[in-house]
Gaussian input, Z-matrix of N, CA and C with variables (Angstrom, degrees):
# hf/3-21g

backbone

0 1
 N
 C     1     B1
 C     2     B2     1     A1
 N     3     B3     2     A2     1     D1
 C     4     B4     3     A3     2     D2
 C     5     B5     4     A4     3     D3
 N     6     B6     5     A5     4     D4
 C     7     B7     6     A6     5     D5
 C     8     B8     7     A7     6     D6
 N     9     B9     8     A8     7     D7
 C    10    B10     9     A9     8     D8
 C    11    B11    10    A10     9     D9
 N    12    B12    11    A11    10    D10
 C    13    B13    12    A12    11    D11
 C    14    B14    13    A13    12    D12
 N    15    B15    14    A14    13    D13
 C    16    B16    15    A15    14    D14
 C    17    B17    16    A16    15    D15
 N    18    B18    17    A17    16    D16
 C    19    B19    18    A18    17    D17
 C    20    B20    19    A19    18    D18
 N    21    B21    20    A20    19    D19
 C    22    B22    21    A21    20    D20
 C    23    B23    22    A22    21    D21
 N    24    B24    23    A23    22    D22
 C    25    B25    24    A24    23    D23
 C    26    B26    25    A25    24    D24
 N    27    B27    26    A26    25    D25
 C    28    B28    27    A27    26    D26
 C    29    B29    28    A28    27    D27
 N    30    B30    29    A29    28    D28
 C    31    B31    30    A30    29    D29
 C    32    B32    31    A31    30    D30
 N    33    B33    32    A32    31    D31
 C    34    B34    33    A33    32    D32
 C    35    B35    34    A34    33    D33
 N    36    B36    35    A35    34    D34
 C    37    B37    36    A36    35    D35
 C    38    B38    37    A37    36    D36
 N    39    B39    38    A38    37    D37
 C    40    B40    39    A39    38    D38
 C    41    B41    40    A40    39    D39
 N    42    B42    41    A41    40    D40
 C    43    B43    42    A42    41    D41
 C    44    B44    43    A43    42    D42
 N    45    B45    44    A44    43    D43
 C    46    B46    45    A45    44    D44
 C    47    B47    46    A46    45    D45
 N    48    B48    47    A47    46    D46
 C    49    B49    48    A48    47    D47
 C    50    B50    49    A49    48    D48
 N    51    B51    50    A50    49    D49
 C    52    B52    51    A51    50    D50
 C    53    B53    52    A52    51    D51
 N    54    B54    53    A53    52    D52
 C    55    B55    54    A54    53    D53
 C    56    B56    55    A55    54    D54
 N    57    B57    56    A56    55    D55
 C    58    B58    57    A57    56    D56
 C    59    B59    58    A58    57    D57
 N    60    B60    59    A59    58    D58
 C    61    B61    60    A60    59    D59
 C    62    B62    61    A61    60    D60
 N    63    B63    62    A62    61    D61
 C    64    B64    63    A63    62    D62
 C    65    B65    64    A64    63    D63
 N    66    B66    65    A65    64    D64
 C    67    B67    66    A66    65    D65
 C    68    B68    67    A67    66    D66
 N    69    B69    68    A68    67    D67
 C    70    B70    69    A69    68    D68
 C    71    B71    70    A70    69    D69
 N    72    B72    71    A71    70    D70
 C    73    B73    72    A72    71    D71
 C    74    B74    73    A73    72    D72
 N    75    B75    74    A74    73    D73
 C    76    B76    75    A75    74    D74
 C    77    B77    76    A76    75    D75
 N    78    B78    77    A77    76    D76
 C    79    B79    78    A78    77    D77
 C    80    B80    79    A79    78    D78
 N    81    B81    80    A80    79    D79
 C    82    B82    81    A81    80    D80
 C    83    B83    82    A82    81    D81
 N    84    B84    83    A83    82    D82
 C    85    B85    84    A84    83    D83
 C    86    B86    85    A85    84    D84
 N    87    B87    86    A86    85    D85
 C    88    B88    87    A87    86    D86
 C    89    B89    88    A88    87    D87
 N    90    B90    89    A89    88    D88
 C    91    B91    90    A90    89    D89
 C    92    B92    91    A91    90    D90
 N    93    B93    92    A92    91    D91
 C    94    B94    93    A93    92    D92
 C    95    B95    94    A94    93    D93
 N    96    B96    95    A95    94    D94
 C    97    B97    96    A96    95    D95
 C    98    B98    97    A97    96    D96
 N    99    B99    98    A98    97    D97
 C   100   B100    99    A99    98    D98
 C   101   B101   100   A100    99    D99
 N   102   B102   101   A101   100   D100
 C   103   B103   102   A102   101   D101
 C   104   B104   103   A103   102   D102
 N   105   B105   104   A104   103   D103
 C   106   B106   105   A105   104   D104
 C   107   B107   106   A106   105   D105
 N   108   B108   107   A107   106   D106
 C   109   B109   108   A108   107   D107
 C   110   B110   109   A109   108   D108
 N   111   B111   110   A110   109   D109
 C   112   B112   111   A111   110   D110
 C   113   B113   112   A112   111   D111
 N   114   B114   113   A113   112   D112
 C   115   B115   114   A114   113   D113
 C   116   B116   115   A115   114   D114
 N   117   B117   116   A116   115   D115
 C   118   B118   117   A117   116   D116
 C   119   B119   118   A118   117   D117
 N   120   B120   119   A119   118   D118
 C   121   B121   120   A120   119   D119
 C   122   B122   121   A121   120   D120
 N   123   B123   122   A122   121   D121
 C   124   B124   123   A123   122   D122
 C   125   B125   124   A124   123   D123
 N   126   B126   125   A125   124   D124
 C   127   B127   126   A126   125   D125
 C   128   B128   127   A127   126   D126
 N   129   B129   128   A128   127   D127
 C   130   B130   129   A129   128   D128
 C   131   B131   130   A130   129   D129
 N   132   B132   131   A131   130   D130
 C   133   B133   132   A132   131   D131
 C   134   B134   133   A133   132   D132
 N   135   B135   134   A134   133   D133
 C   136   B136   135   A135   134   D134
 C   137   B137   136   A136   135   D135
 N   138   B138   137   A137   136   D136
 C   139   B139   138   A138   137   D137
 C   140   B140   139   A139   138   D138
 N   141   B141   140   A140   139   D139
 C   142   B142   141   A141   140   D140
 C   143   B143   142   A142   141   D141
 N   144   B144   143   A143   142   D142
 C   145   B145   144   A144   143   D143
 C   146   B146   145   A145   144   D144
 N   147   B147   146   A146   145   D145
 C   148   B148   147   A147   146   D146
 C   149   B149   148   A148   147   D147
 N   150   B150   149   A149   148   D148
 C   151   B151   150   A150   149   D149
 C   152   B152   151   A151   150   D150
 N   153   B153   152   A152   151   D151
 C   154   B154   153   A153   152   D152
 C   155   B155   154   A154   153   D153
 N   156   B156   155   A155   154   D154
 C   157   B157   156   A156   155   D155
 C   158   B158   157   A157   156   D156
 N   159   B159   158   A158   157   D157
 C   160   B160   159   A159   158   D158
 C   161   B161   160   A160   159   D159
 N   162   B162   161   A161   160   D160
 C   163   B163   162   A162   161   D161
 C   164   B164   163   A163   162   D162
 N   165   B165   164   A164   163   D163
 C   166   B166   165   A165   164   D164
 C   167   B167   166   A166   165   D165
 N   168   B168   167   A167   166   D166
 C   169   B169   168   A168   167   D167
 C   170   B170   169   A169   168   D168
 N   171   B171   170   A170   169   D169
 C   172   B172   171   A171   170   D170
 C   173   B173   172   A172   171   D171
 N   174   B174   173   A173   172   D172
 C   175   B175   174   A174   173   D173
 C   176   B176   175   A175   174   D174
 N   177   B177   176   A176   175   D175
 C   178   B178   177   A177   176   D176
 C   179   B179   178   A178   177   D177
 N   180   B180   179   A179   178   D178
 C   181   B181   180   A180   179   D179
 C   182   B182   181   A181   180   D180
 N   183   B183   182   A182   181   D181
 C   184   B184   183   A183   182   D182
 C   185   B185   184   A184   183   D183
 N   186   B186   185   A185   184   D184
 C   187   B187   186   A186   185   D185
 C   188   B188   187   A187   186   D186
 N   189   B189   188   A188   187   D187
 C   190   B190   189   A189   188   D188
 C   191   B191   190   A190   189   D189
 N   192   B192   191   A191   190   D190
 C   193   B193   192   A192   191   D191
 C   194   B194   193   A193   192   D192
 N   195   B195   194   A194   193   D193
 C   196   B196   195   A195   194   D194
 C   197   B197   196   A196   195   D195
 N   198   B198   197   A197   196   D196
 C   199   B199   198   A198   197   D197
 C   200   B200   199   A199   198   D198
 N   201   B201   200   A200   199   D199
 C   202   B202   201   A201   200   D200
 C   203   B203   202   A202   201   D201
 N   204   B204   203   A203   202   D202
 C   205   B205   204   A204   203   D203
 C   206   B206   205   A205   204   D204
 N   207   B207   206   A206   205   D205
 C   208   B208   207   A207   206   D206
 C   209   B209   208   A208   207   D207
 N   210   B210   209   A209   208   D208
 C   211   B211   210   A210   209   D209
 C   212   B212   211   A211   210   D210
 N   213   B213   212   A212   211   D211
 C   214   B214   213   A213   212   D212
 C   215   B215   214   A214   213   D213

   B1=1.4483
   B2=1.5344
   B3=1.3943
   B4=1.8820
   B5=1.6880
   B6=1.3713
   B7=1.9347
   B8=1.5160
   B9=1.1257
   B10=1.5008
   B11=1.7663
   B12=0.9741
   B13=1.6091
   B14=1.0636
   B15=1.2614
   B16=1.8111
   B17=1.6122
   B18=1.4295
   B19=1.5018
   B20=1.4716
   B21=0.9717
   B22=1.4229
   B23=1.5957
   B24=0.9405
   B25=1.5813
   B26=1.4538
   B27=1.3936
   B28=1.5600
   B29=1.4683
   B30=1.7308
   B31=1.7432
   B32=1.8657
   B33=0.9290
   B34=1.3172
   B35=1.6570
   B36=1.2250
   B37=1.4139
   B38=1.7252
   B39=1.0326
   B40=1.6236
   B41=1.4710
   B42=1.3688
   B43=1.4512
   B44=1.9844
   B45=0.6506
   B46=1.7046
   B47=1.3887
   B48=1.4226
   B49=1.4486
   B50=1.9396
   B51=1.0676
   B52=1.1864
   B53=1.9404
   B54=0.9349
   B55=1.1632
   B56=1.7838
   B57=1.0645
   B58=1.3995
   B59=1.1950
   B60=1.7006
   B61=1.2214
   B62=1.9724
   B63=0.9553
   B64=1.3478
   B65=1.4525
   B66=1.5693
   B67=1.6218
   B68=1.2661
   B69=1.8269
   B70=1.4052
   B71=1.7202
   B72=1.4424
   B73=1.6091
   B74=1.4089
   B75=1.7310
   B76=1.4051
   B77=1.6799
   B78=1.6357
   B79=1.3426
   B80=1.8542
   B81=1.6401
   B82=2.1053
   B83=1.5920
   B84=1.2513
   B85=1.5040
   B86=1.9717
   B87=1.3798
   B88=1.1146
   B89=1.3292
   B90=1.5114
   B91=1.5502
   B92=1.6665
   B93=1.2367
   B94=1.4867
   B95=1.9695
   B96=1.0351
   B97=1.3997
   B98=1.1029
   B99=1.5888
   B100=1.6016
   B101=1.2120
   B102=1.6538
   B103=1.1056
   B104=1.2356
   B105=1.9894
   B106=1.1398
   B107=1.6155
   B108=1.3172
   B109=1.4792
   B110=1.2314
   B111=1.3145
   B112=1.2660
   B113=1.7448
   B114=1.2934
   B115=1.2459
   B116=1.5742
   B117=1.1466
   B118=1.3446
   B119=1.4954
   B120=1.2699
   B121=1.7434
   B122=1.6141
   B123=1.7743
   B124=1.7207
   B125=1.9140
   B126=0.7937
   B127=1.4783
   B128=1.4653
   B129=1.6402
   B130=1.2488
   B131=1.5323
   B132=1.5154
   B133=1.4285
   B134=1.9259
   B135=1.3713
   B136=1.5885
   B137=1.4873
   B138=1.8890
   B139=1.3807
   B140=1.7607
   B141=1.3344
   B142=1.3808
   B143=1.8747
   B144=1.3976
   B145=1.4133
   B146=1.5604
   B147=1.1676
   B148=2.0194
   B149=1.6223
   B150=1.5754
   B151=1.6661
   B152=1.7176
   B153=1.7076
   B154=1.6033
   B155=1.5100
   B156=1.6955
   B157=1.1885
   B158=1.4971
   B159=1.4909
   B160=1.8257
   B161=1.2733
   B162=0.8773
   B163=1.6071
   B164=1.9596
   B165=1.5624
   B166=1.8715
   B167=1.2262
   B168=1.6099
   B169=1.0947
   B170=1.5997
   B171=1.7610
   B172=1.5452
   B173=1.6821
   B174=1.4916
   B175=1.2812
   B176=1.4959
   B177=1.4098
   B178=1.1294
   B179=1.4128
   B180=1.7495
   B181=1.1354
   B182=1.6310
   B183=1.5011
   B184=1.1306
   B185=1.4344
   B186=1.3121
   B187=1.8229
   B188=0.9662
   B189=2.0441
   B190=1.0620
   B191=1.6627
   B192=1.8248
   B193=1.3336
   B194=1.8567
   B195=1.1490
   B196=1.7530
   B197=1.8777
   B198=1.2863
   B199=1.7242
   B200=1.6355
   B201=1.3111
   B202=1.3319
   B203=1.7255
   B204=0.8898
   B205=1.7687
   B206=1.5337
   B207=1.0562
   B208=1.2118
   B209=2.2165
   B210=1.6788
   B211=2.1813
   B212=1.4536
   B213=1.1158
   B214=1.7174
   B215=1.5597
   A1=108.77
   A2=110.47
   A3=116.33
   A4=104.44
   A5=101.14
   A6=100.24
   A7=101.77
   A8=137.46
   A9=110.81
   A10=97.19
   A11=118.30
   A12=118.91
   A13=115.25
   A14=114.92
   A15=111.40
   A16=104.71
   A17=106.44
   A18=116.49
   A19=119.07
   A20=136.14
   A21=136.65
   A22=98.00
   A23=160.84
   A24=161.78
   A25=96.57
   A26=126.59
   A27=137.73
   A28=88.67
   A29=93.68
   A30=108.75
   A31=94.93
   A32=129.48
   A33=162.90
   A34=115.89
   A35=119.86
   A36=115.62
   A37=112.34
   A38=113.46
   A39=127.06
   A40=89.05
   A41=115.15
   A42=138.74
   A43=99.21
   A44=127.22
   A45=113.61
   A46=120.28
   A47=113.42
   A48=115.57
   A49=107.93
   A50=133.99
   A51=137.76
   A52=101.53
   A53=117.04
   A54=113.79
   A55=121.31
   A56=106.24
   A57=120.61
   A58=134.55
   A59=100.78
   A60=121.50
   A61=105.17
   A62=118.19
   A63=122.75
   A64=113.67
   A65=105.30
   A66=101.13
   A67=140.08
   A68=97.86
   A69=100.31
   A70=102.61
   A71=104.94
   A72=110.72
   A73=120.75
   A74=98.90
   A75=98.47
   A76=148.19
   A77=88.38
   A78=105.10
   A79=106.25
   A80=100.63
   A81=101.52
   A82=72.78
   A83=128.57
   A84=124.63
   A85=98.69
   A86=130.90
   A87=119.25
   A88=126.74
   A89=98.07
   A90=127.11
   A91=109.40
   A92=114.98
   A93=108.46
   A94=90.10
   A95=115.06
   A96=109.91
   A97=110.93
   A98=115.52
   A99=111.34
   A100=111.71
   A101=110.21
   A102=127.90
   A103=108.90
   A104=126.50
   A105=116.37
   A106=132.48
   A107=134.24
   A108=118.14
   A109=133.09
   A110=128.64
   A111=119.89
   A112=93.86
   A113=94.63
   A114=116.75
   A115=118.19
   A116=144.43
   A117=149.20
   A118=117.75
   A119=133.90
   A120=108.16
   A121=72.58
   A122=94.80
   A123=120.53
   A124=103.53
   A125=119.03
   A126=120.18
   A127=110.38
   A128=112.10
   A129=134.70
   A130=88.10
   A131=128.97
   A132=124.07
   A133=105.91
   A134=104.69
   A135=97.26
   A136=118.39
   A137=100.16
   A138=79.07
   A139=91.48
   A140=130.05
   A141=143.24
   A142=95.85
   A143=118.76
   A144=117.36
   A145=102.15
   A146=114.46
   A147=128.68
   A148=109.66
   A149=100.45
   A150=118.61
   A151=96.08
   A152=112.85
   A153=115.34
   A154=119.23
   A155=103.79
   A156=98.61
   A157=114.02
   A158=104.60
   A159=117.81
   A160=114.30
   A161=107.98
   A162=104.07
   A163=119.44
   A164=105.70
   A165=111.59
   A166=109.77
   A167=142.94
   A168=142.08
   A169=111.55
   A170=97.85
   A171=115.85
   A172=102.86
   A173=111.85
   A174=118.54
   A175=88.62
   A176=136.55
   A177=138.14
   A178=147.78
   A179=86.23
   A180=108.50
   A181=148.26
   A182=109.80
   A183=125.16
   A184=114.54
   A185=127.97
   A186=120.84
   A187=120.88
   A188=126.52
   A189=105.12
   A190=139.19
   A191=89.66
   A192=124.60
   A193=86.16
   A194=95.43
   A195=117.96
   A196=104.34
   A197=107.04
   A198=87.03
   A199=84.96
   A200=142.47
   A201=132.03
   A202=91.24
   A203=134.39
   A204=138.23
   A205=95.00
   A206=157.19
   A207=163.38
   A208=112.47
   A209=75.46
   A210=94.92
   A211=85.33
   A212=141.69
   A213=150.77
   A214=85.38
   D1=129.28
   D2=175.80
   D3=-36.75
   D4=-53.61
   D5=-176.34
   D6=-50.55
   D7=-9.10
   D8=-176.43
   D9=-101.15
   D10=14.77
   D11=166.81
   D12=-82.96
   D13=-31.85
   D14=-155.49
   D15=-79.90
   D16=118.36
   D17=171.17
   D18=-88.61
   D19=10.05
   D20=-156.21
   D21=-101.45
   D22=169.01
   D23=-1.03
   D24=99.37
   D25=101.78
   D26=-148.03
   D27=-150.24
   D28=130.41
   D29=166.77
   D30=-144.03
   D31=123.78
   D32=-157.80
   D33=-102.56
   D34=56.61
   D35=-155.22
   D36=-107.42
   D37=94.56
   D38=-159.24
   D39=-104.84
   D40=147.27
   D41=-174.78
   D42=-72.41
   D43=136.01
   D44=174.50
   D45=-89.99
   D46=-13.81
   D47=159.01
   D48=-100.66
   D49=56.24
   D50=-158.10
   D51=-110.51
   D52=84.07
   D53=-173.25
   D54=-87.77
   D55=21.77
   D56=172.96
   D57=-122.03
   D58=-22.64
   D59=170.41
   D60=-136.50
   D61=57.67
   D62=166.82
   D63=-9.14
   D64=119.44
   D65=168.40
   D66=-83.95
   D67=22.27
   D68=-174.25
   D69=-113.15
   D70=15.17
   D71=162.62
   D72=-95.26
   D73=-28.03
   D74=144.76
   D75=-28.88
   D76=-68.01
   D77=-172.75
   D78=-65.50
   D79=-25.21
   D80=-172.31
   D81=-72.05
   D82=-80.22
   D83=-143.85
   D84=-42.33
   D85=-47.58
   D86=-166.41
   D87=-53.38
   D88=-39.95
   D89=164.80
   D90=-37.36
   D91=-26.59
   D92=-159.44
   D93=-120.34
   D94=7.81
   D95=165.46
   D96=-117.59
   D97=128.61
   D98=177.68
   D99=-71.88
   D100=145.95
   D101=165.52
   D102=67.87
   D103=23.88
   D104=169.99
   D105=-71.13
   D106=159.20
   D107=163.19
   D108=-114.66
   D109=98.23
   D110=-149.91
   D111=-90.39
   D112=143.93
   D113=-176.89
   D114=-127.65
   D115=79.22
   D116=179.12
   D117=-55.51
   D118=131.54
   D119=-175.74
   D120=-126.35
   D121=157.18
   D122=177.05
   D123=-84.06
   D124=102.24
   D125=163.80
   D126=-133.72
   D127=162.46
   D128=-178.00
   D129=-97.29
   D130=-31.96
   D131=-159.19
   D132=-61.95
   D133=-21.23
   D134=-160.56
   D135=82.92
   D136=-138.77
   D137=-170.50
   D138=-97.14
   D139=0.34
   D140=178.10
   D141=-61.66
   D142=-15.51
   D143=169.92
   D144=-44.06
   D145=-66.76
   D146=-178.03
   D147=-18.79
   D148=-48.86
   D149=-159.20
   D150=-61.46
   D151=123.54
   D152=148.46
   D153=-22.58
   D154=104.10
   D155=153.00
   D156=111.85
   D157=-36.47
   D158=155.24
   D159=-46.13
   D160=-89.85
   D161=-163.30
   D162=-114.33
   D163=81.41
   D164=-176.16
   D165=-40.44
   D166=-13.08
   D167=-172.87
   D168=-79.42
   D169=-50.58
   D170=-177.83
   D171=-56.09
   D172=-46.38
   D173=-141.94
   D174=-81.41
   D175=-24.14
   D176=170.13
   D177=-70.89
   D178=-26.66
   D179=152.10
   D180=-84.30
   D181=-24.94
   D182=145.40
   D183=-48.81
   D184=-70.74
   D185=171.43
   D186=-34.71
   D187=-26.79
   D188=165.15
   D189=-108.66
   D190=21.62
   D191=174.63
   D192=-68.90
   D193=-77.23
   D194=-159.98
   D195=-49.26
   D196=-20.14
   D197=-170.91
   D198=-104.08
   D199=0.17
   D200=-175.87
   D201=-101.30
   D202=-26.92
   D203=174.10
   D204=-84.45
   D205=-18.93
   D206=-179.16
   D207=-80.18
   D208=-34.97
   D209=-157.80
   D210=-94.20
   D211=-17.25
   D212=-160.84
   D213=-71.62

């Protein structure tokens, strides 16, 4: 499977109410990347959580996805 190629430093962060993109395809796809981290965040936003300005919690938390995948 292509997912078992990816060498890069992987965090997997699917909305947990995401009804368009289910976060439990997440978690199979993470499974197949080494050393991925799946990270689920709780929002009402879905996957519209992502979008500027929806949800300051999401958006805050991703930054501190990205500077701890950054400090690795």
């Amino acid at each position: 499977m292509a997912l078992n190629a990816i060498k890069a430093k992987t965090i997997l962060m699917p909305c947990a109410h995401d009804l368009y993109f289910p976060p439990e395809d997440n978690e199979i796809e993470a499974g197949y990347i080494n050393g991925a981290d799946f990270r689920p965040f709780d929002s009402p936003w879905g996957h519209c959580a992502a979008n500027p300005g929806n949800d300051p919690d999401f958006t805050a938390e991703l930054e501190r996805a990205i500077k701890e995948l950054l400090e690795e």
